[in-house]
Backbone bond lengths (Angstrom), bond angles and torsions (degrees), N, CA, C in turn:
res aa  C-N    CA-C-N  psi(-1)  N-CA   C-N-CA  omega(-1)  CA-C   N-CA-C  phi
1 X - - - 1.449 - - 1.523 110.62 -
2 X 1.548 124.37 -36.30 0.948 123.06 -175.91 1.273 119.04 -61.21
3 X 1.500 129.72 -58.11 1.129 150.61 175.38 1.666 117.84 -58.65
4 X 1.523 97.30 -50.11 1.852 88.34 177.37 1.600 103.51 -115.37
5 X 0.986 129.60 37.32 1.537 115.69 177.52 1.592 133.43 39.14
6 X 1.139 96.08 23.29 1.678 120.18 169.60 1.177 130.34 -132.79
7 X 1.400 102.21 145.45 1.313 117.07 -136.17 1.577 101.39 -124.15
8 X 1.240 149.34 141.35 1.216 135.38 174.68 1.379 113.49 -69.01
9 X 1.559 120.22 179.78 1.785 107.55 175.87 1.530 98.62 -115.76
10 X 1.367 138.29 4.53 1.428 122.51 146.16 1.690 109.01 -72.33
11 X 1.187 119.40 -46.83 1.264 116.08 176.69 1.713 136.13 -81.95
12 X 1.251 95.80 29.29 1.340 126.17 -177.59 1.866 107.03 -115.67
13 X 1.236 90.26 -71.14 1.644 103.91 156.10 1.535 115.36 -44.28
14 X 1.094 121.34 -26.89 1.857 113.50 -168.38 1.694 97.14 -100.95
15 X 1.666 107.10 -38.42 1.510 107.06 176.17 1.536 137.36 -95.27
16 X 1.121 111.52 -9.57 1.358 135.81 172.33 1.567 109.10 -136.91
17 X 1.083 120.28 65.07 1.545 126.27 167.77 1.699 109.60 -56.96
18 X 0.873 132.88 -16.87 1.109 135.26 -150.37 1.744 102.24 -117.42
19 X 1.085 123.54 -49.33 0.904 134.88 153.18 1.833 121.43 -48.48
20 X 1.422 100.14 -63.49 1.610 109.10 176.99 2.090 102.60 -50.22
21 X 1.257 106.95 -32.98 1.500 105.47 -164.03 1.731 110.07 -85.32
22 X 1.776 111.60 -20.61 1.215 124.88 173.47 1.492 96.80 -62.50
23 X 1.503 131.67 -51.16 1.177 132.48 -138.25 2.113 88.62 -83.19
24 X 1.072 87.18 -57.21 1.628 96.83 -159.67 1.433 98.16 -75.25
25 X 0.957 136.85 -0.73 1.878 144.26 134.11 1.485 110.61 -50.05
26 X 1.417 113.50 -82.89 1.005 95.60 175.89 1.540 135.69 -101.08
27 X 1.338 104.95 48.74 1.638 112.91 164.35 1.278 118.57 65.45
28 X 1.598 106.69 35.54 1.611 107.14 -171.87 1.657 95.79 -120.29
29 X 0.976 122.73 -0.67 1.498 128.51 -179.83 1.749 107.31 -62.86
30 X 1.450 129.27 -47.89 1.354 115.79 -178.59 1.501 101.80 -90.71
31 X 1.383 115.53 40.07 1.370 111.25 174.29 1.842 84.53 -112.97
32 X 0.872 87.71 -55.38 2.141 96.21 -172.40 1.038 122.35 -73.24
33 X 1.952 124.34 10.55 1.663 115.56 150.50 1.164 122.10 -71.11
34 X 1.292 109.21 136.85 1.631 107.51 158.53 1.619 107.78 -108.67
35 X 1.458 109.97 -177.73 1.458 123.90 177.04 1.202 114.44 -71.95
36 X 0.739 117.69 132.06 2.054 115.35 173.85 1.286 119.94 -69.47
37 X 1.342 115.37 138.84 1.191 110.79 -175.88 0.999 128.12 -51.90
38 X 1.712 127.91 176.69 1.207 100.29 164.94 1.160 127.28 -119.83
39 X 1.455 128.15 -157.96 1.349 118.78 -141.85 1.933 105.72 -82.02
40 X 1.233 106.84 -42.84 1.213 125.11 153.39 1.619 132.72 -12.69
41 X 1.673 98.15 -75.66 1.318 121.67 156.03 1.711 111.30 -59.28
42 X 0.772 129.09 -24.92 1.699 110.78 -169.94 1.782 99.71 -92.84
43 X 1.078 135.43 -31.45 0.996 151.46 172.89 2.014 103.57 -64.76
44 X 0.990 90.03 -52.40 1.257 69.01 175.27 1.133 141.66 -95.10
45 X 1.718 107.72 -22.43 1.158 107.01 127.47 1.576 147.19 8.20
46 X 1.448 98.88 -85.34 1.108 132.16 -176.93 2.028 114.22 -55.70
47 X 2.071 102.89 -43.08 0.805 130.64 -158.85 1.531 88.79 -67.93
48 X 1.548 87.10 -62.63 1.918 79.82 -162.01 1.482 103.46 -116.25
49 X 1.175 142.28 12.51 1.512 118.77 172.35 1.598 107.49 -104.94
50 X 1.523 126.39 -1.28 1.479 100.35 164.96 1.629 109.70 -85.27
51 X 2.095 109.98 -35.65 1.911 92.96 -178.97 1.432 95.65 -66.53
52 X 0.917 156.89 -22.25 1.624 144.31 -174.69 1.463 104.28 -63.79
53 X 0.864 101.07 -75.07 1.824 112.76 179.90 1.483 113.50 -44.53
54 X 1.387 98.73 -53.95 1.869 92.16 170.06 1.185 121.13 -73.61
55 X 1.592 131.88 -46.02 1.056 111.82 169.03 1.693 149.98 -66.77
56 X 1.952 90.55 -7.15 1.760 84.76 147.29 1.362 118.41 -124.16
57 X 1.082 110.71 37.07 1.661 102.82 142.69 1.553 116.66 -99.49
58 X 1.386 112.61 -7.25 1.295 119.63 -179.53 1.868 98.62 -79.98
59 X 1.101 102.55 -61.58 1.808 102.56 168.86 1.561 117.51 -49.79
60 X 1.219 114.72 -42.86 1.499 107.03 170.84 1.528 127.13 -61.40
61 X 1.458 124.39 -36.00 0.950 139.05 159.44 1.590 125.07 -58.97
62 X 1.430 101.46 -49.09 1.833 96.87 165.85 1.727 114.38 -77.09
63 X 0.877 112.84 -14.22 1.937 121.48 167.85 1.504 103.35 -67.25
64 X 1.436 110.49 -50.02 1.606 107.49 -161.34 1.772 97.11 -75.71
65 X 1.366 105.53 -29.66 1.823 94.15 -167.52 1.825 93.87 -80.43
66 X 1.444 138.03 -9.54 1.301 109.99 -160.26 1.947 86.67 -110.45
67 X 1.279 121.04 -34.78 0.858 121.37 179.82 1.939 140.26 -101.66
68 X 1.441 104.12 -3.29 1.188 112.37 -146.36 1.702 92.01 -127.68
69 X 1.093 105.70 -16.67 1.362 114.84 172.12 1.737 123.96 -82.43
70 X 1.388 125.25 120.46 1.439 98.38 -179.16 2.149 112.66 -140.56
């Protein structure tokens, strides 16, 4: 979700019920699927943009407490 702004539609339904029930009320739900990624992309994804992402916010955070603090 972070990376591509999509969201599954069980996990749309479980986290935004309210939302999922606006859509499929009023008939805008097979307007707002997209294709799923693919298999490729999620993997890599997965591979390298969460240690990337965590590991510099993990450095930014130990920078700001040794240095950024005064």
């Amino acid at each position: 979700m972070i990376f591509t702004s999509r969201m599954g539609l069980k996990e749309l339904e479980h986290d935004r019920p309210e939302l999922y029930r606006e859509l499929v009320e009023s008939g805008e739900l097979e307007q707002t699927l997209v294709d799923p990624d693919t298999p490729l992309f999620s993997r890599a994804a997965r591979a390298f943009g969460a240690p990337i992402v965590g590991c510099t916010l993990t450095a930014l955070i130990v920078y700001a407490m040794l240095f950024a603090y005064r």
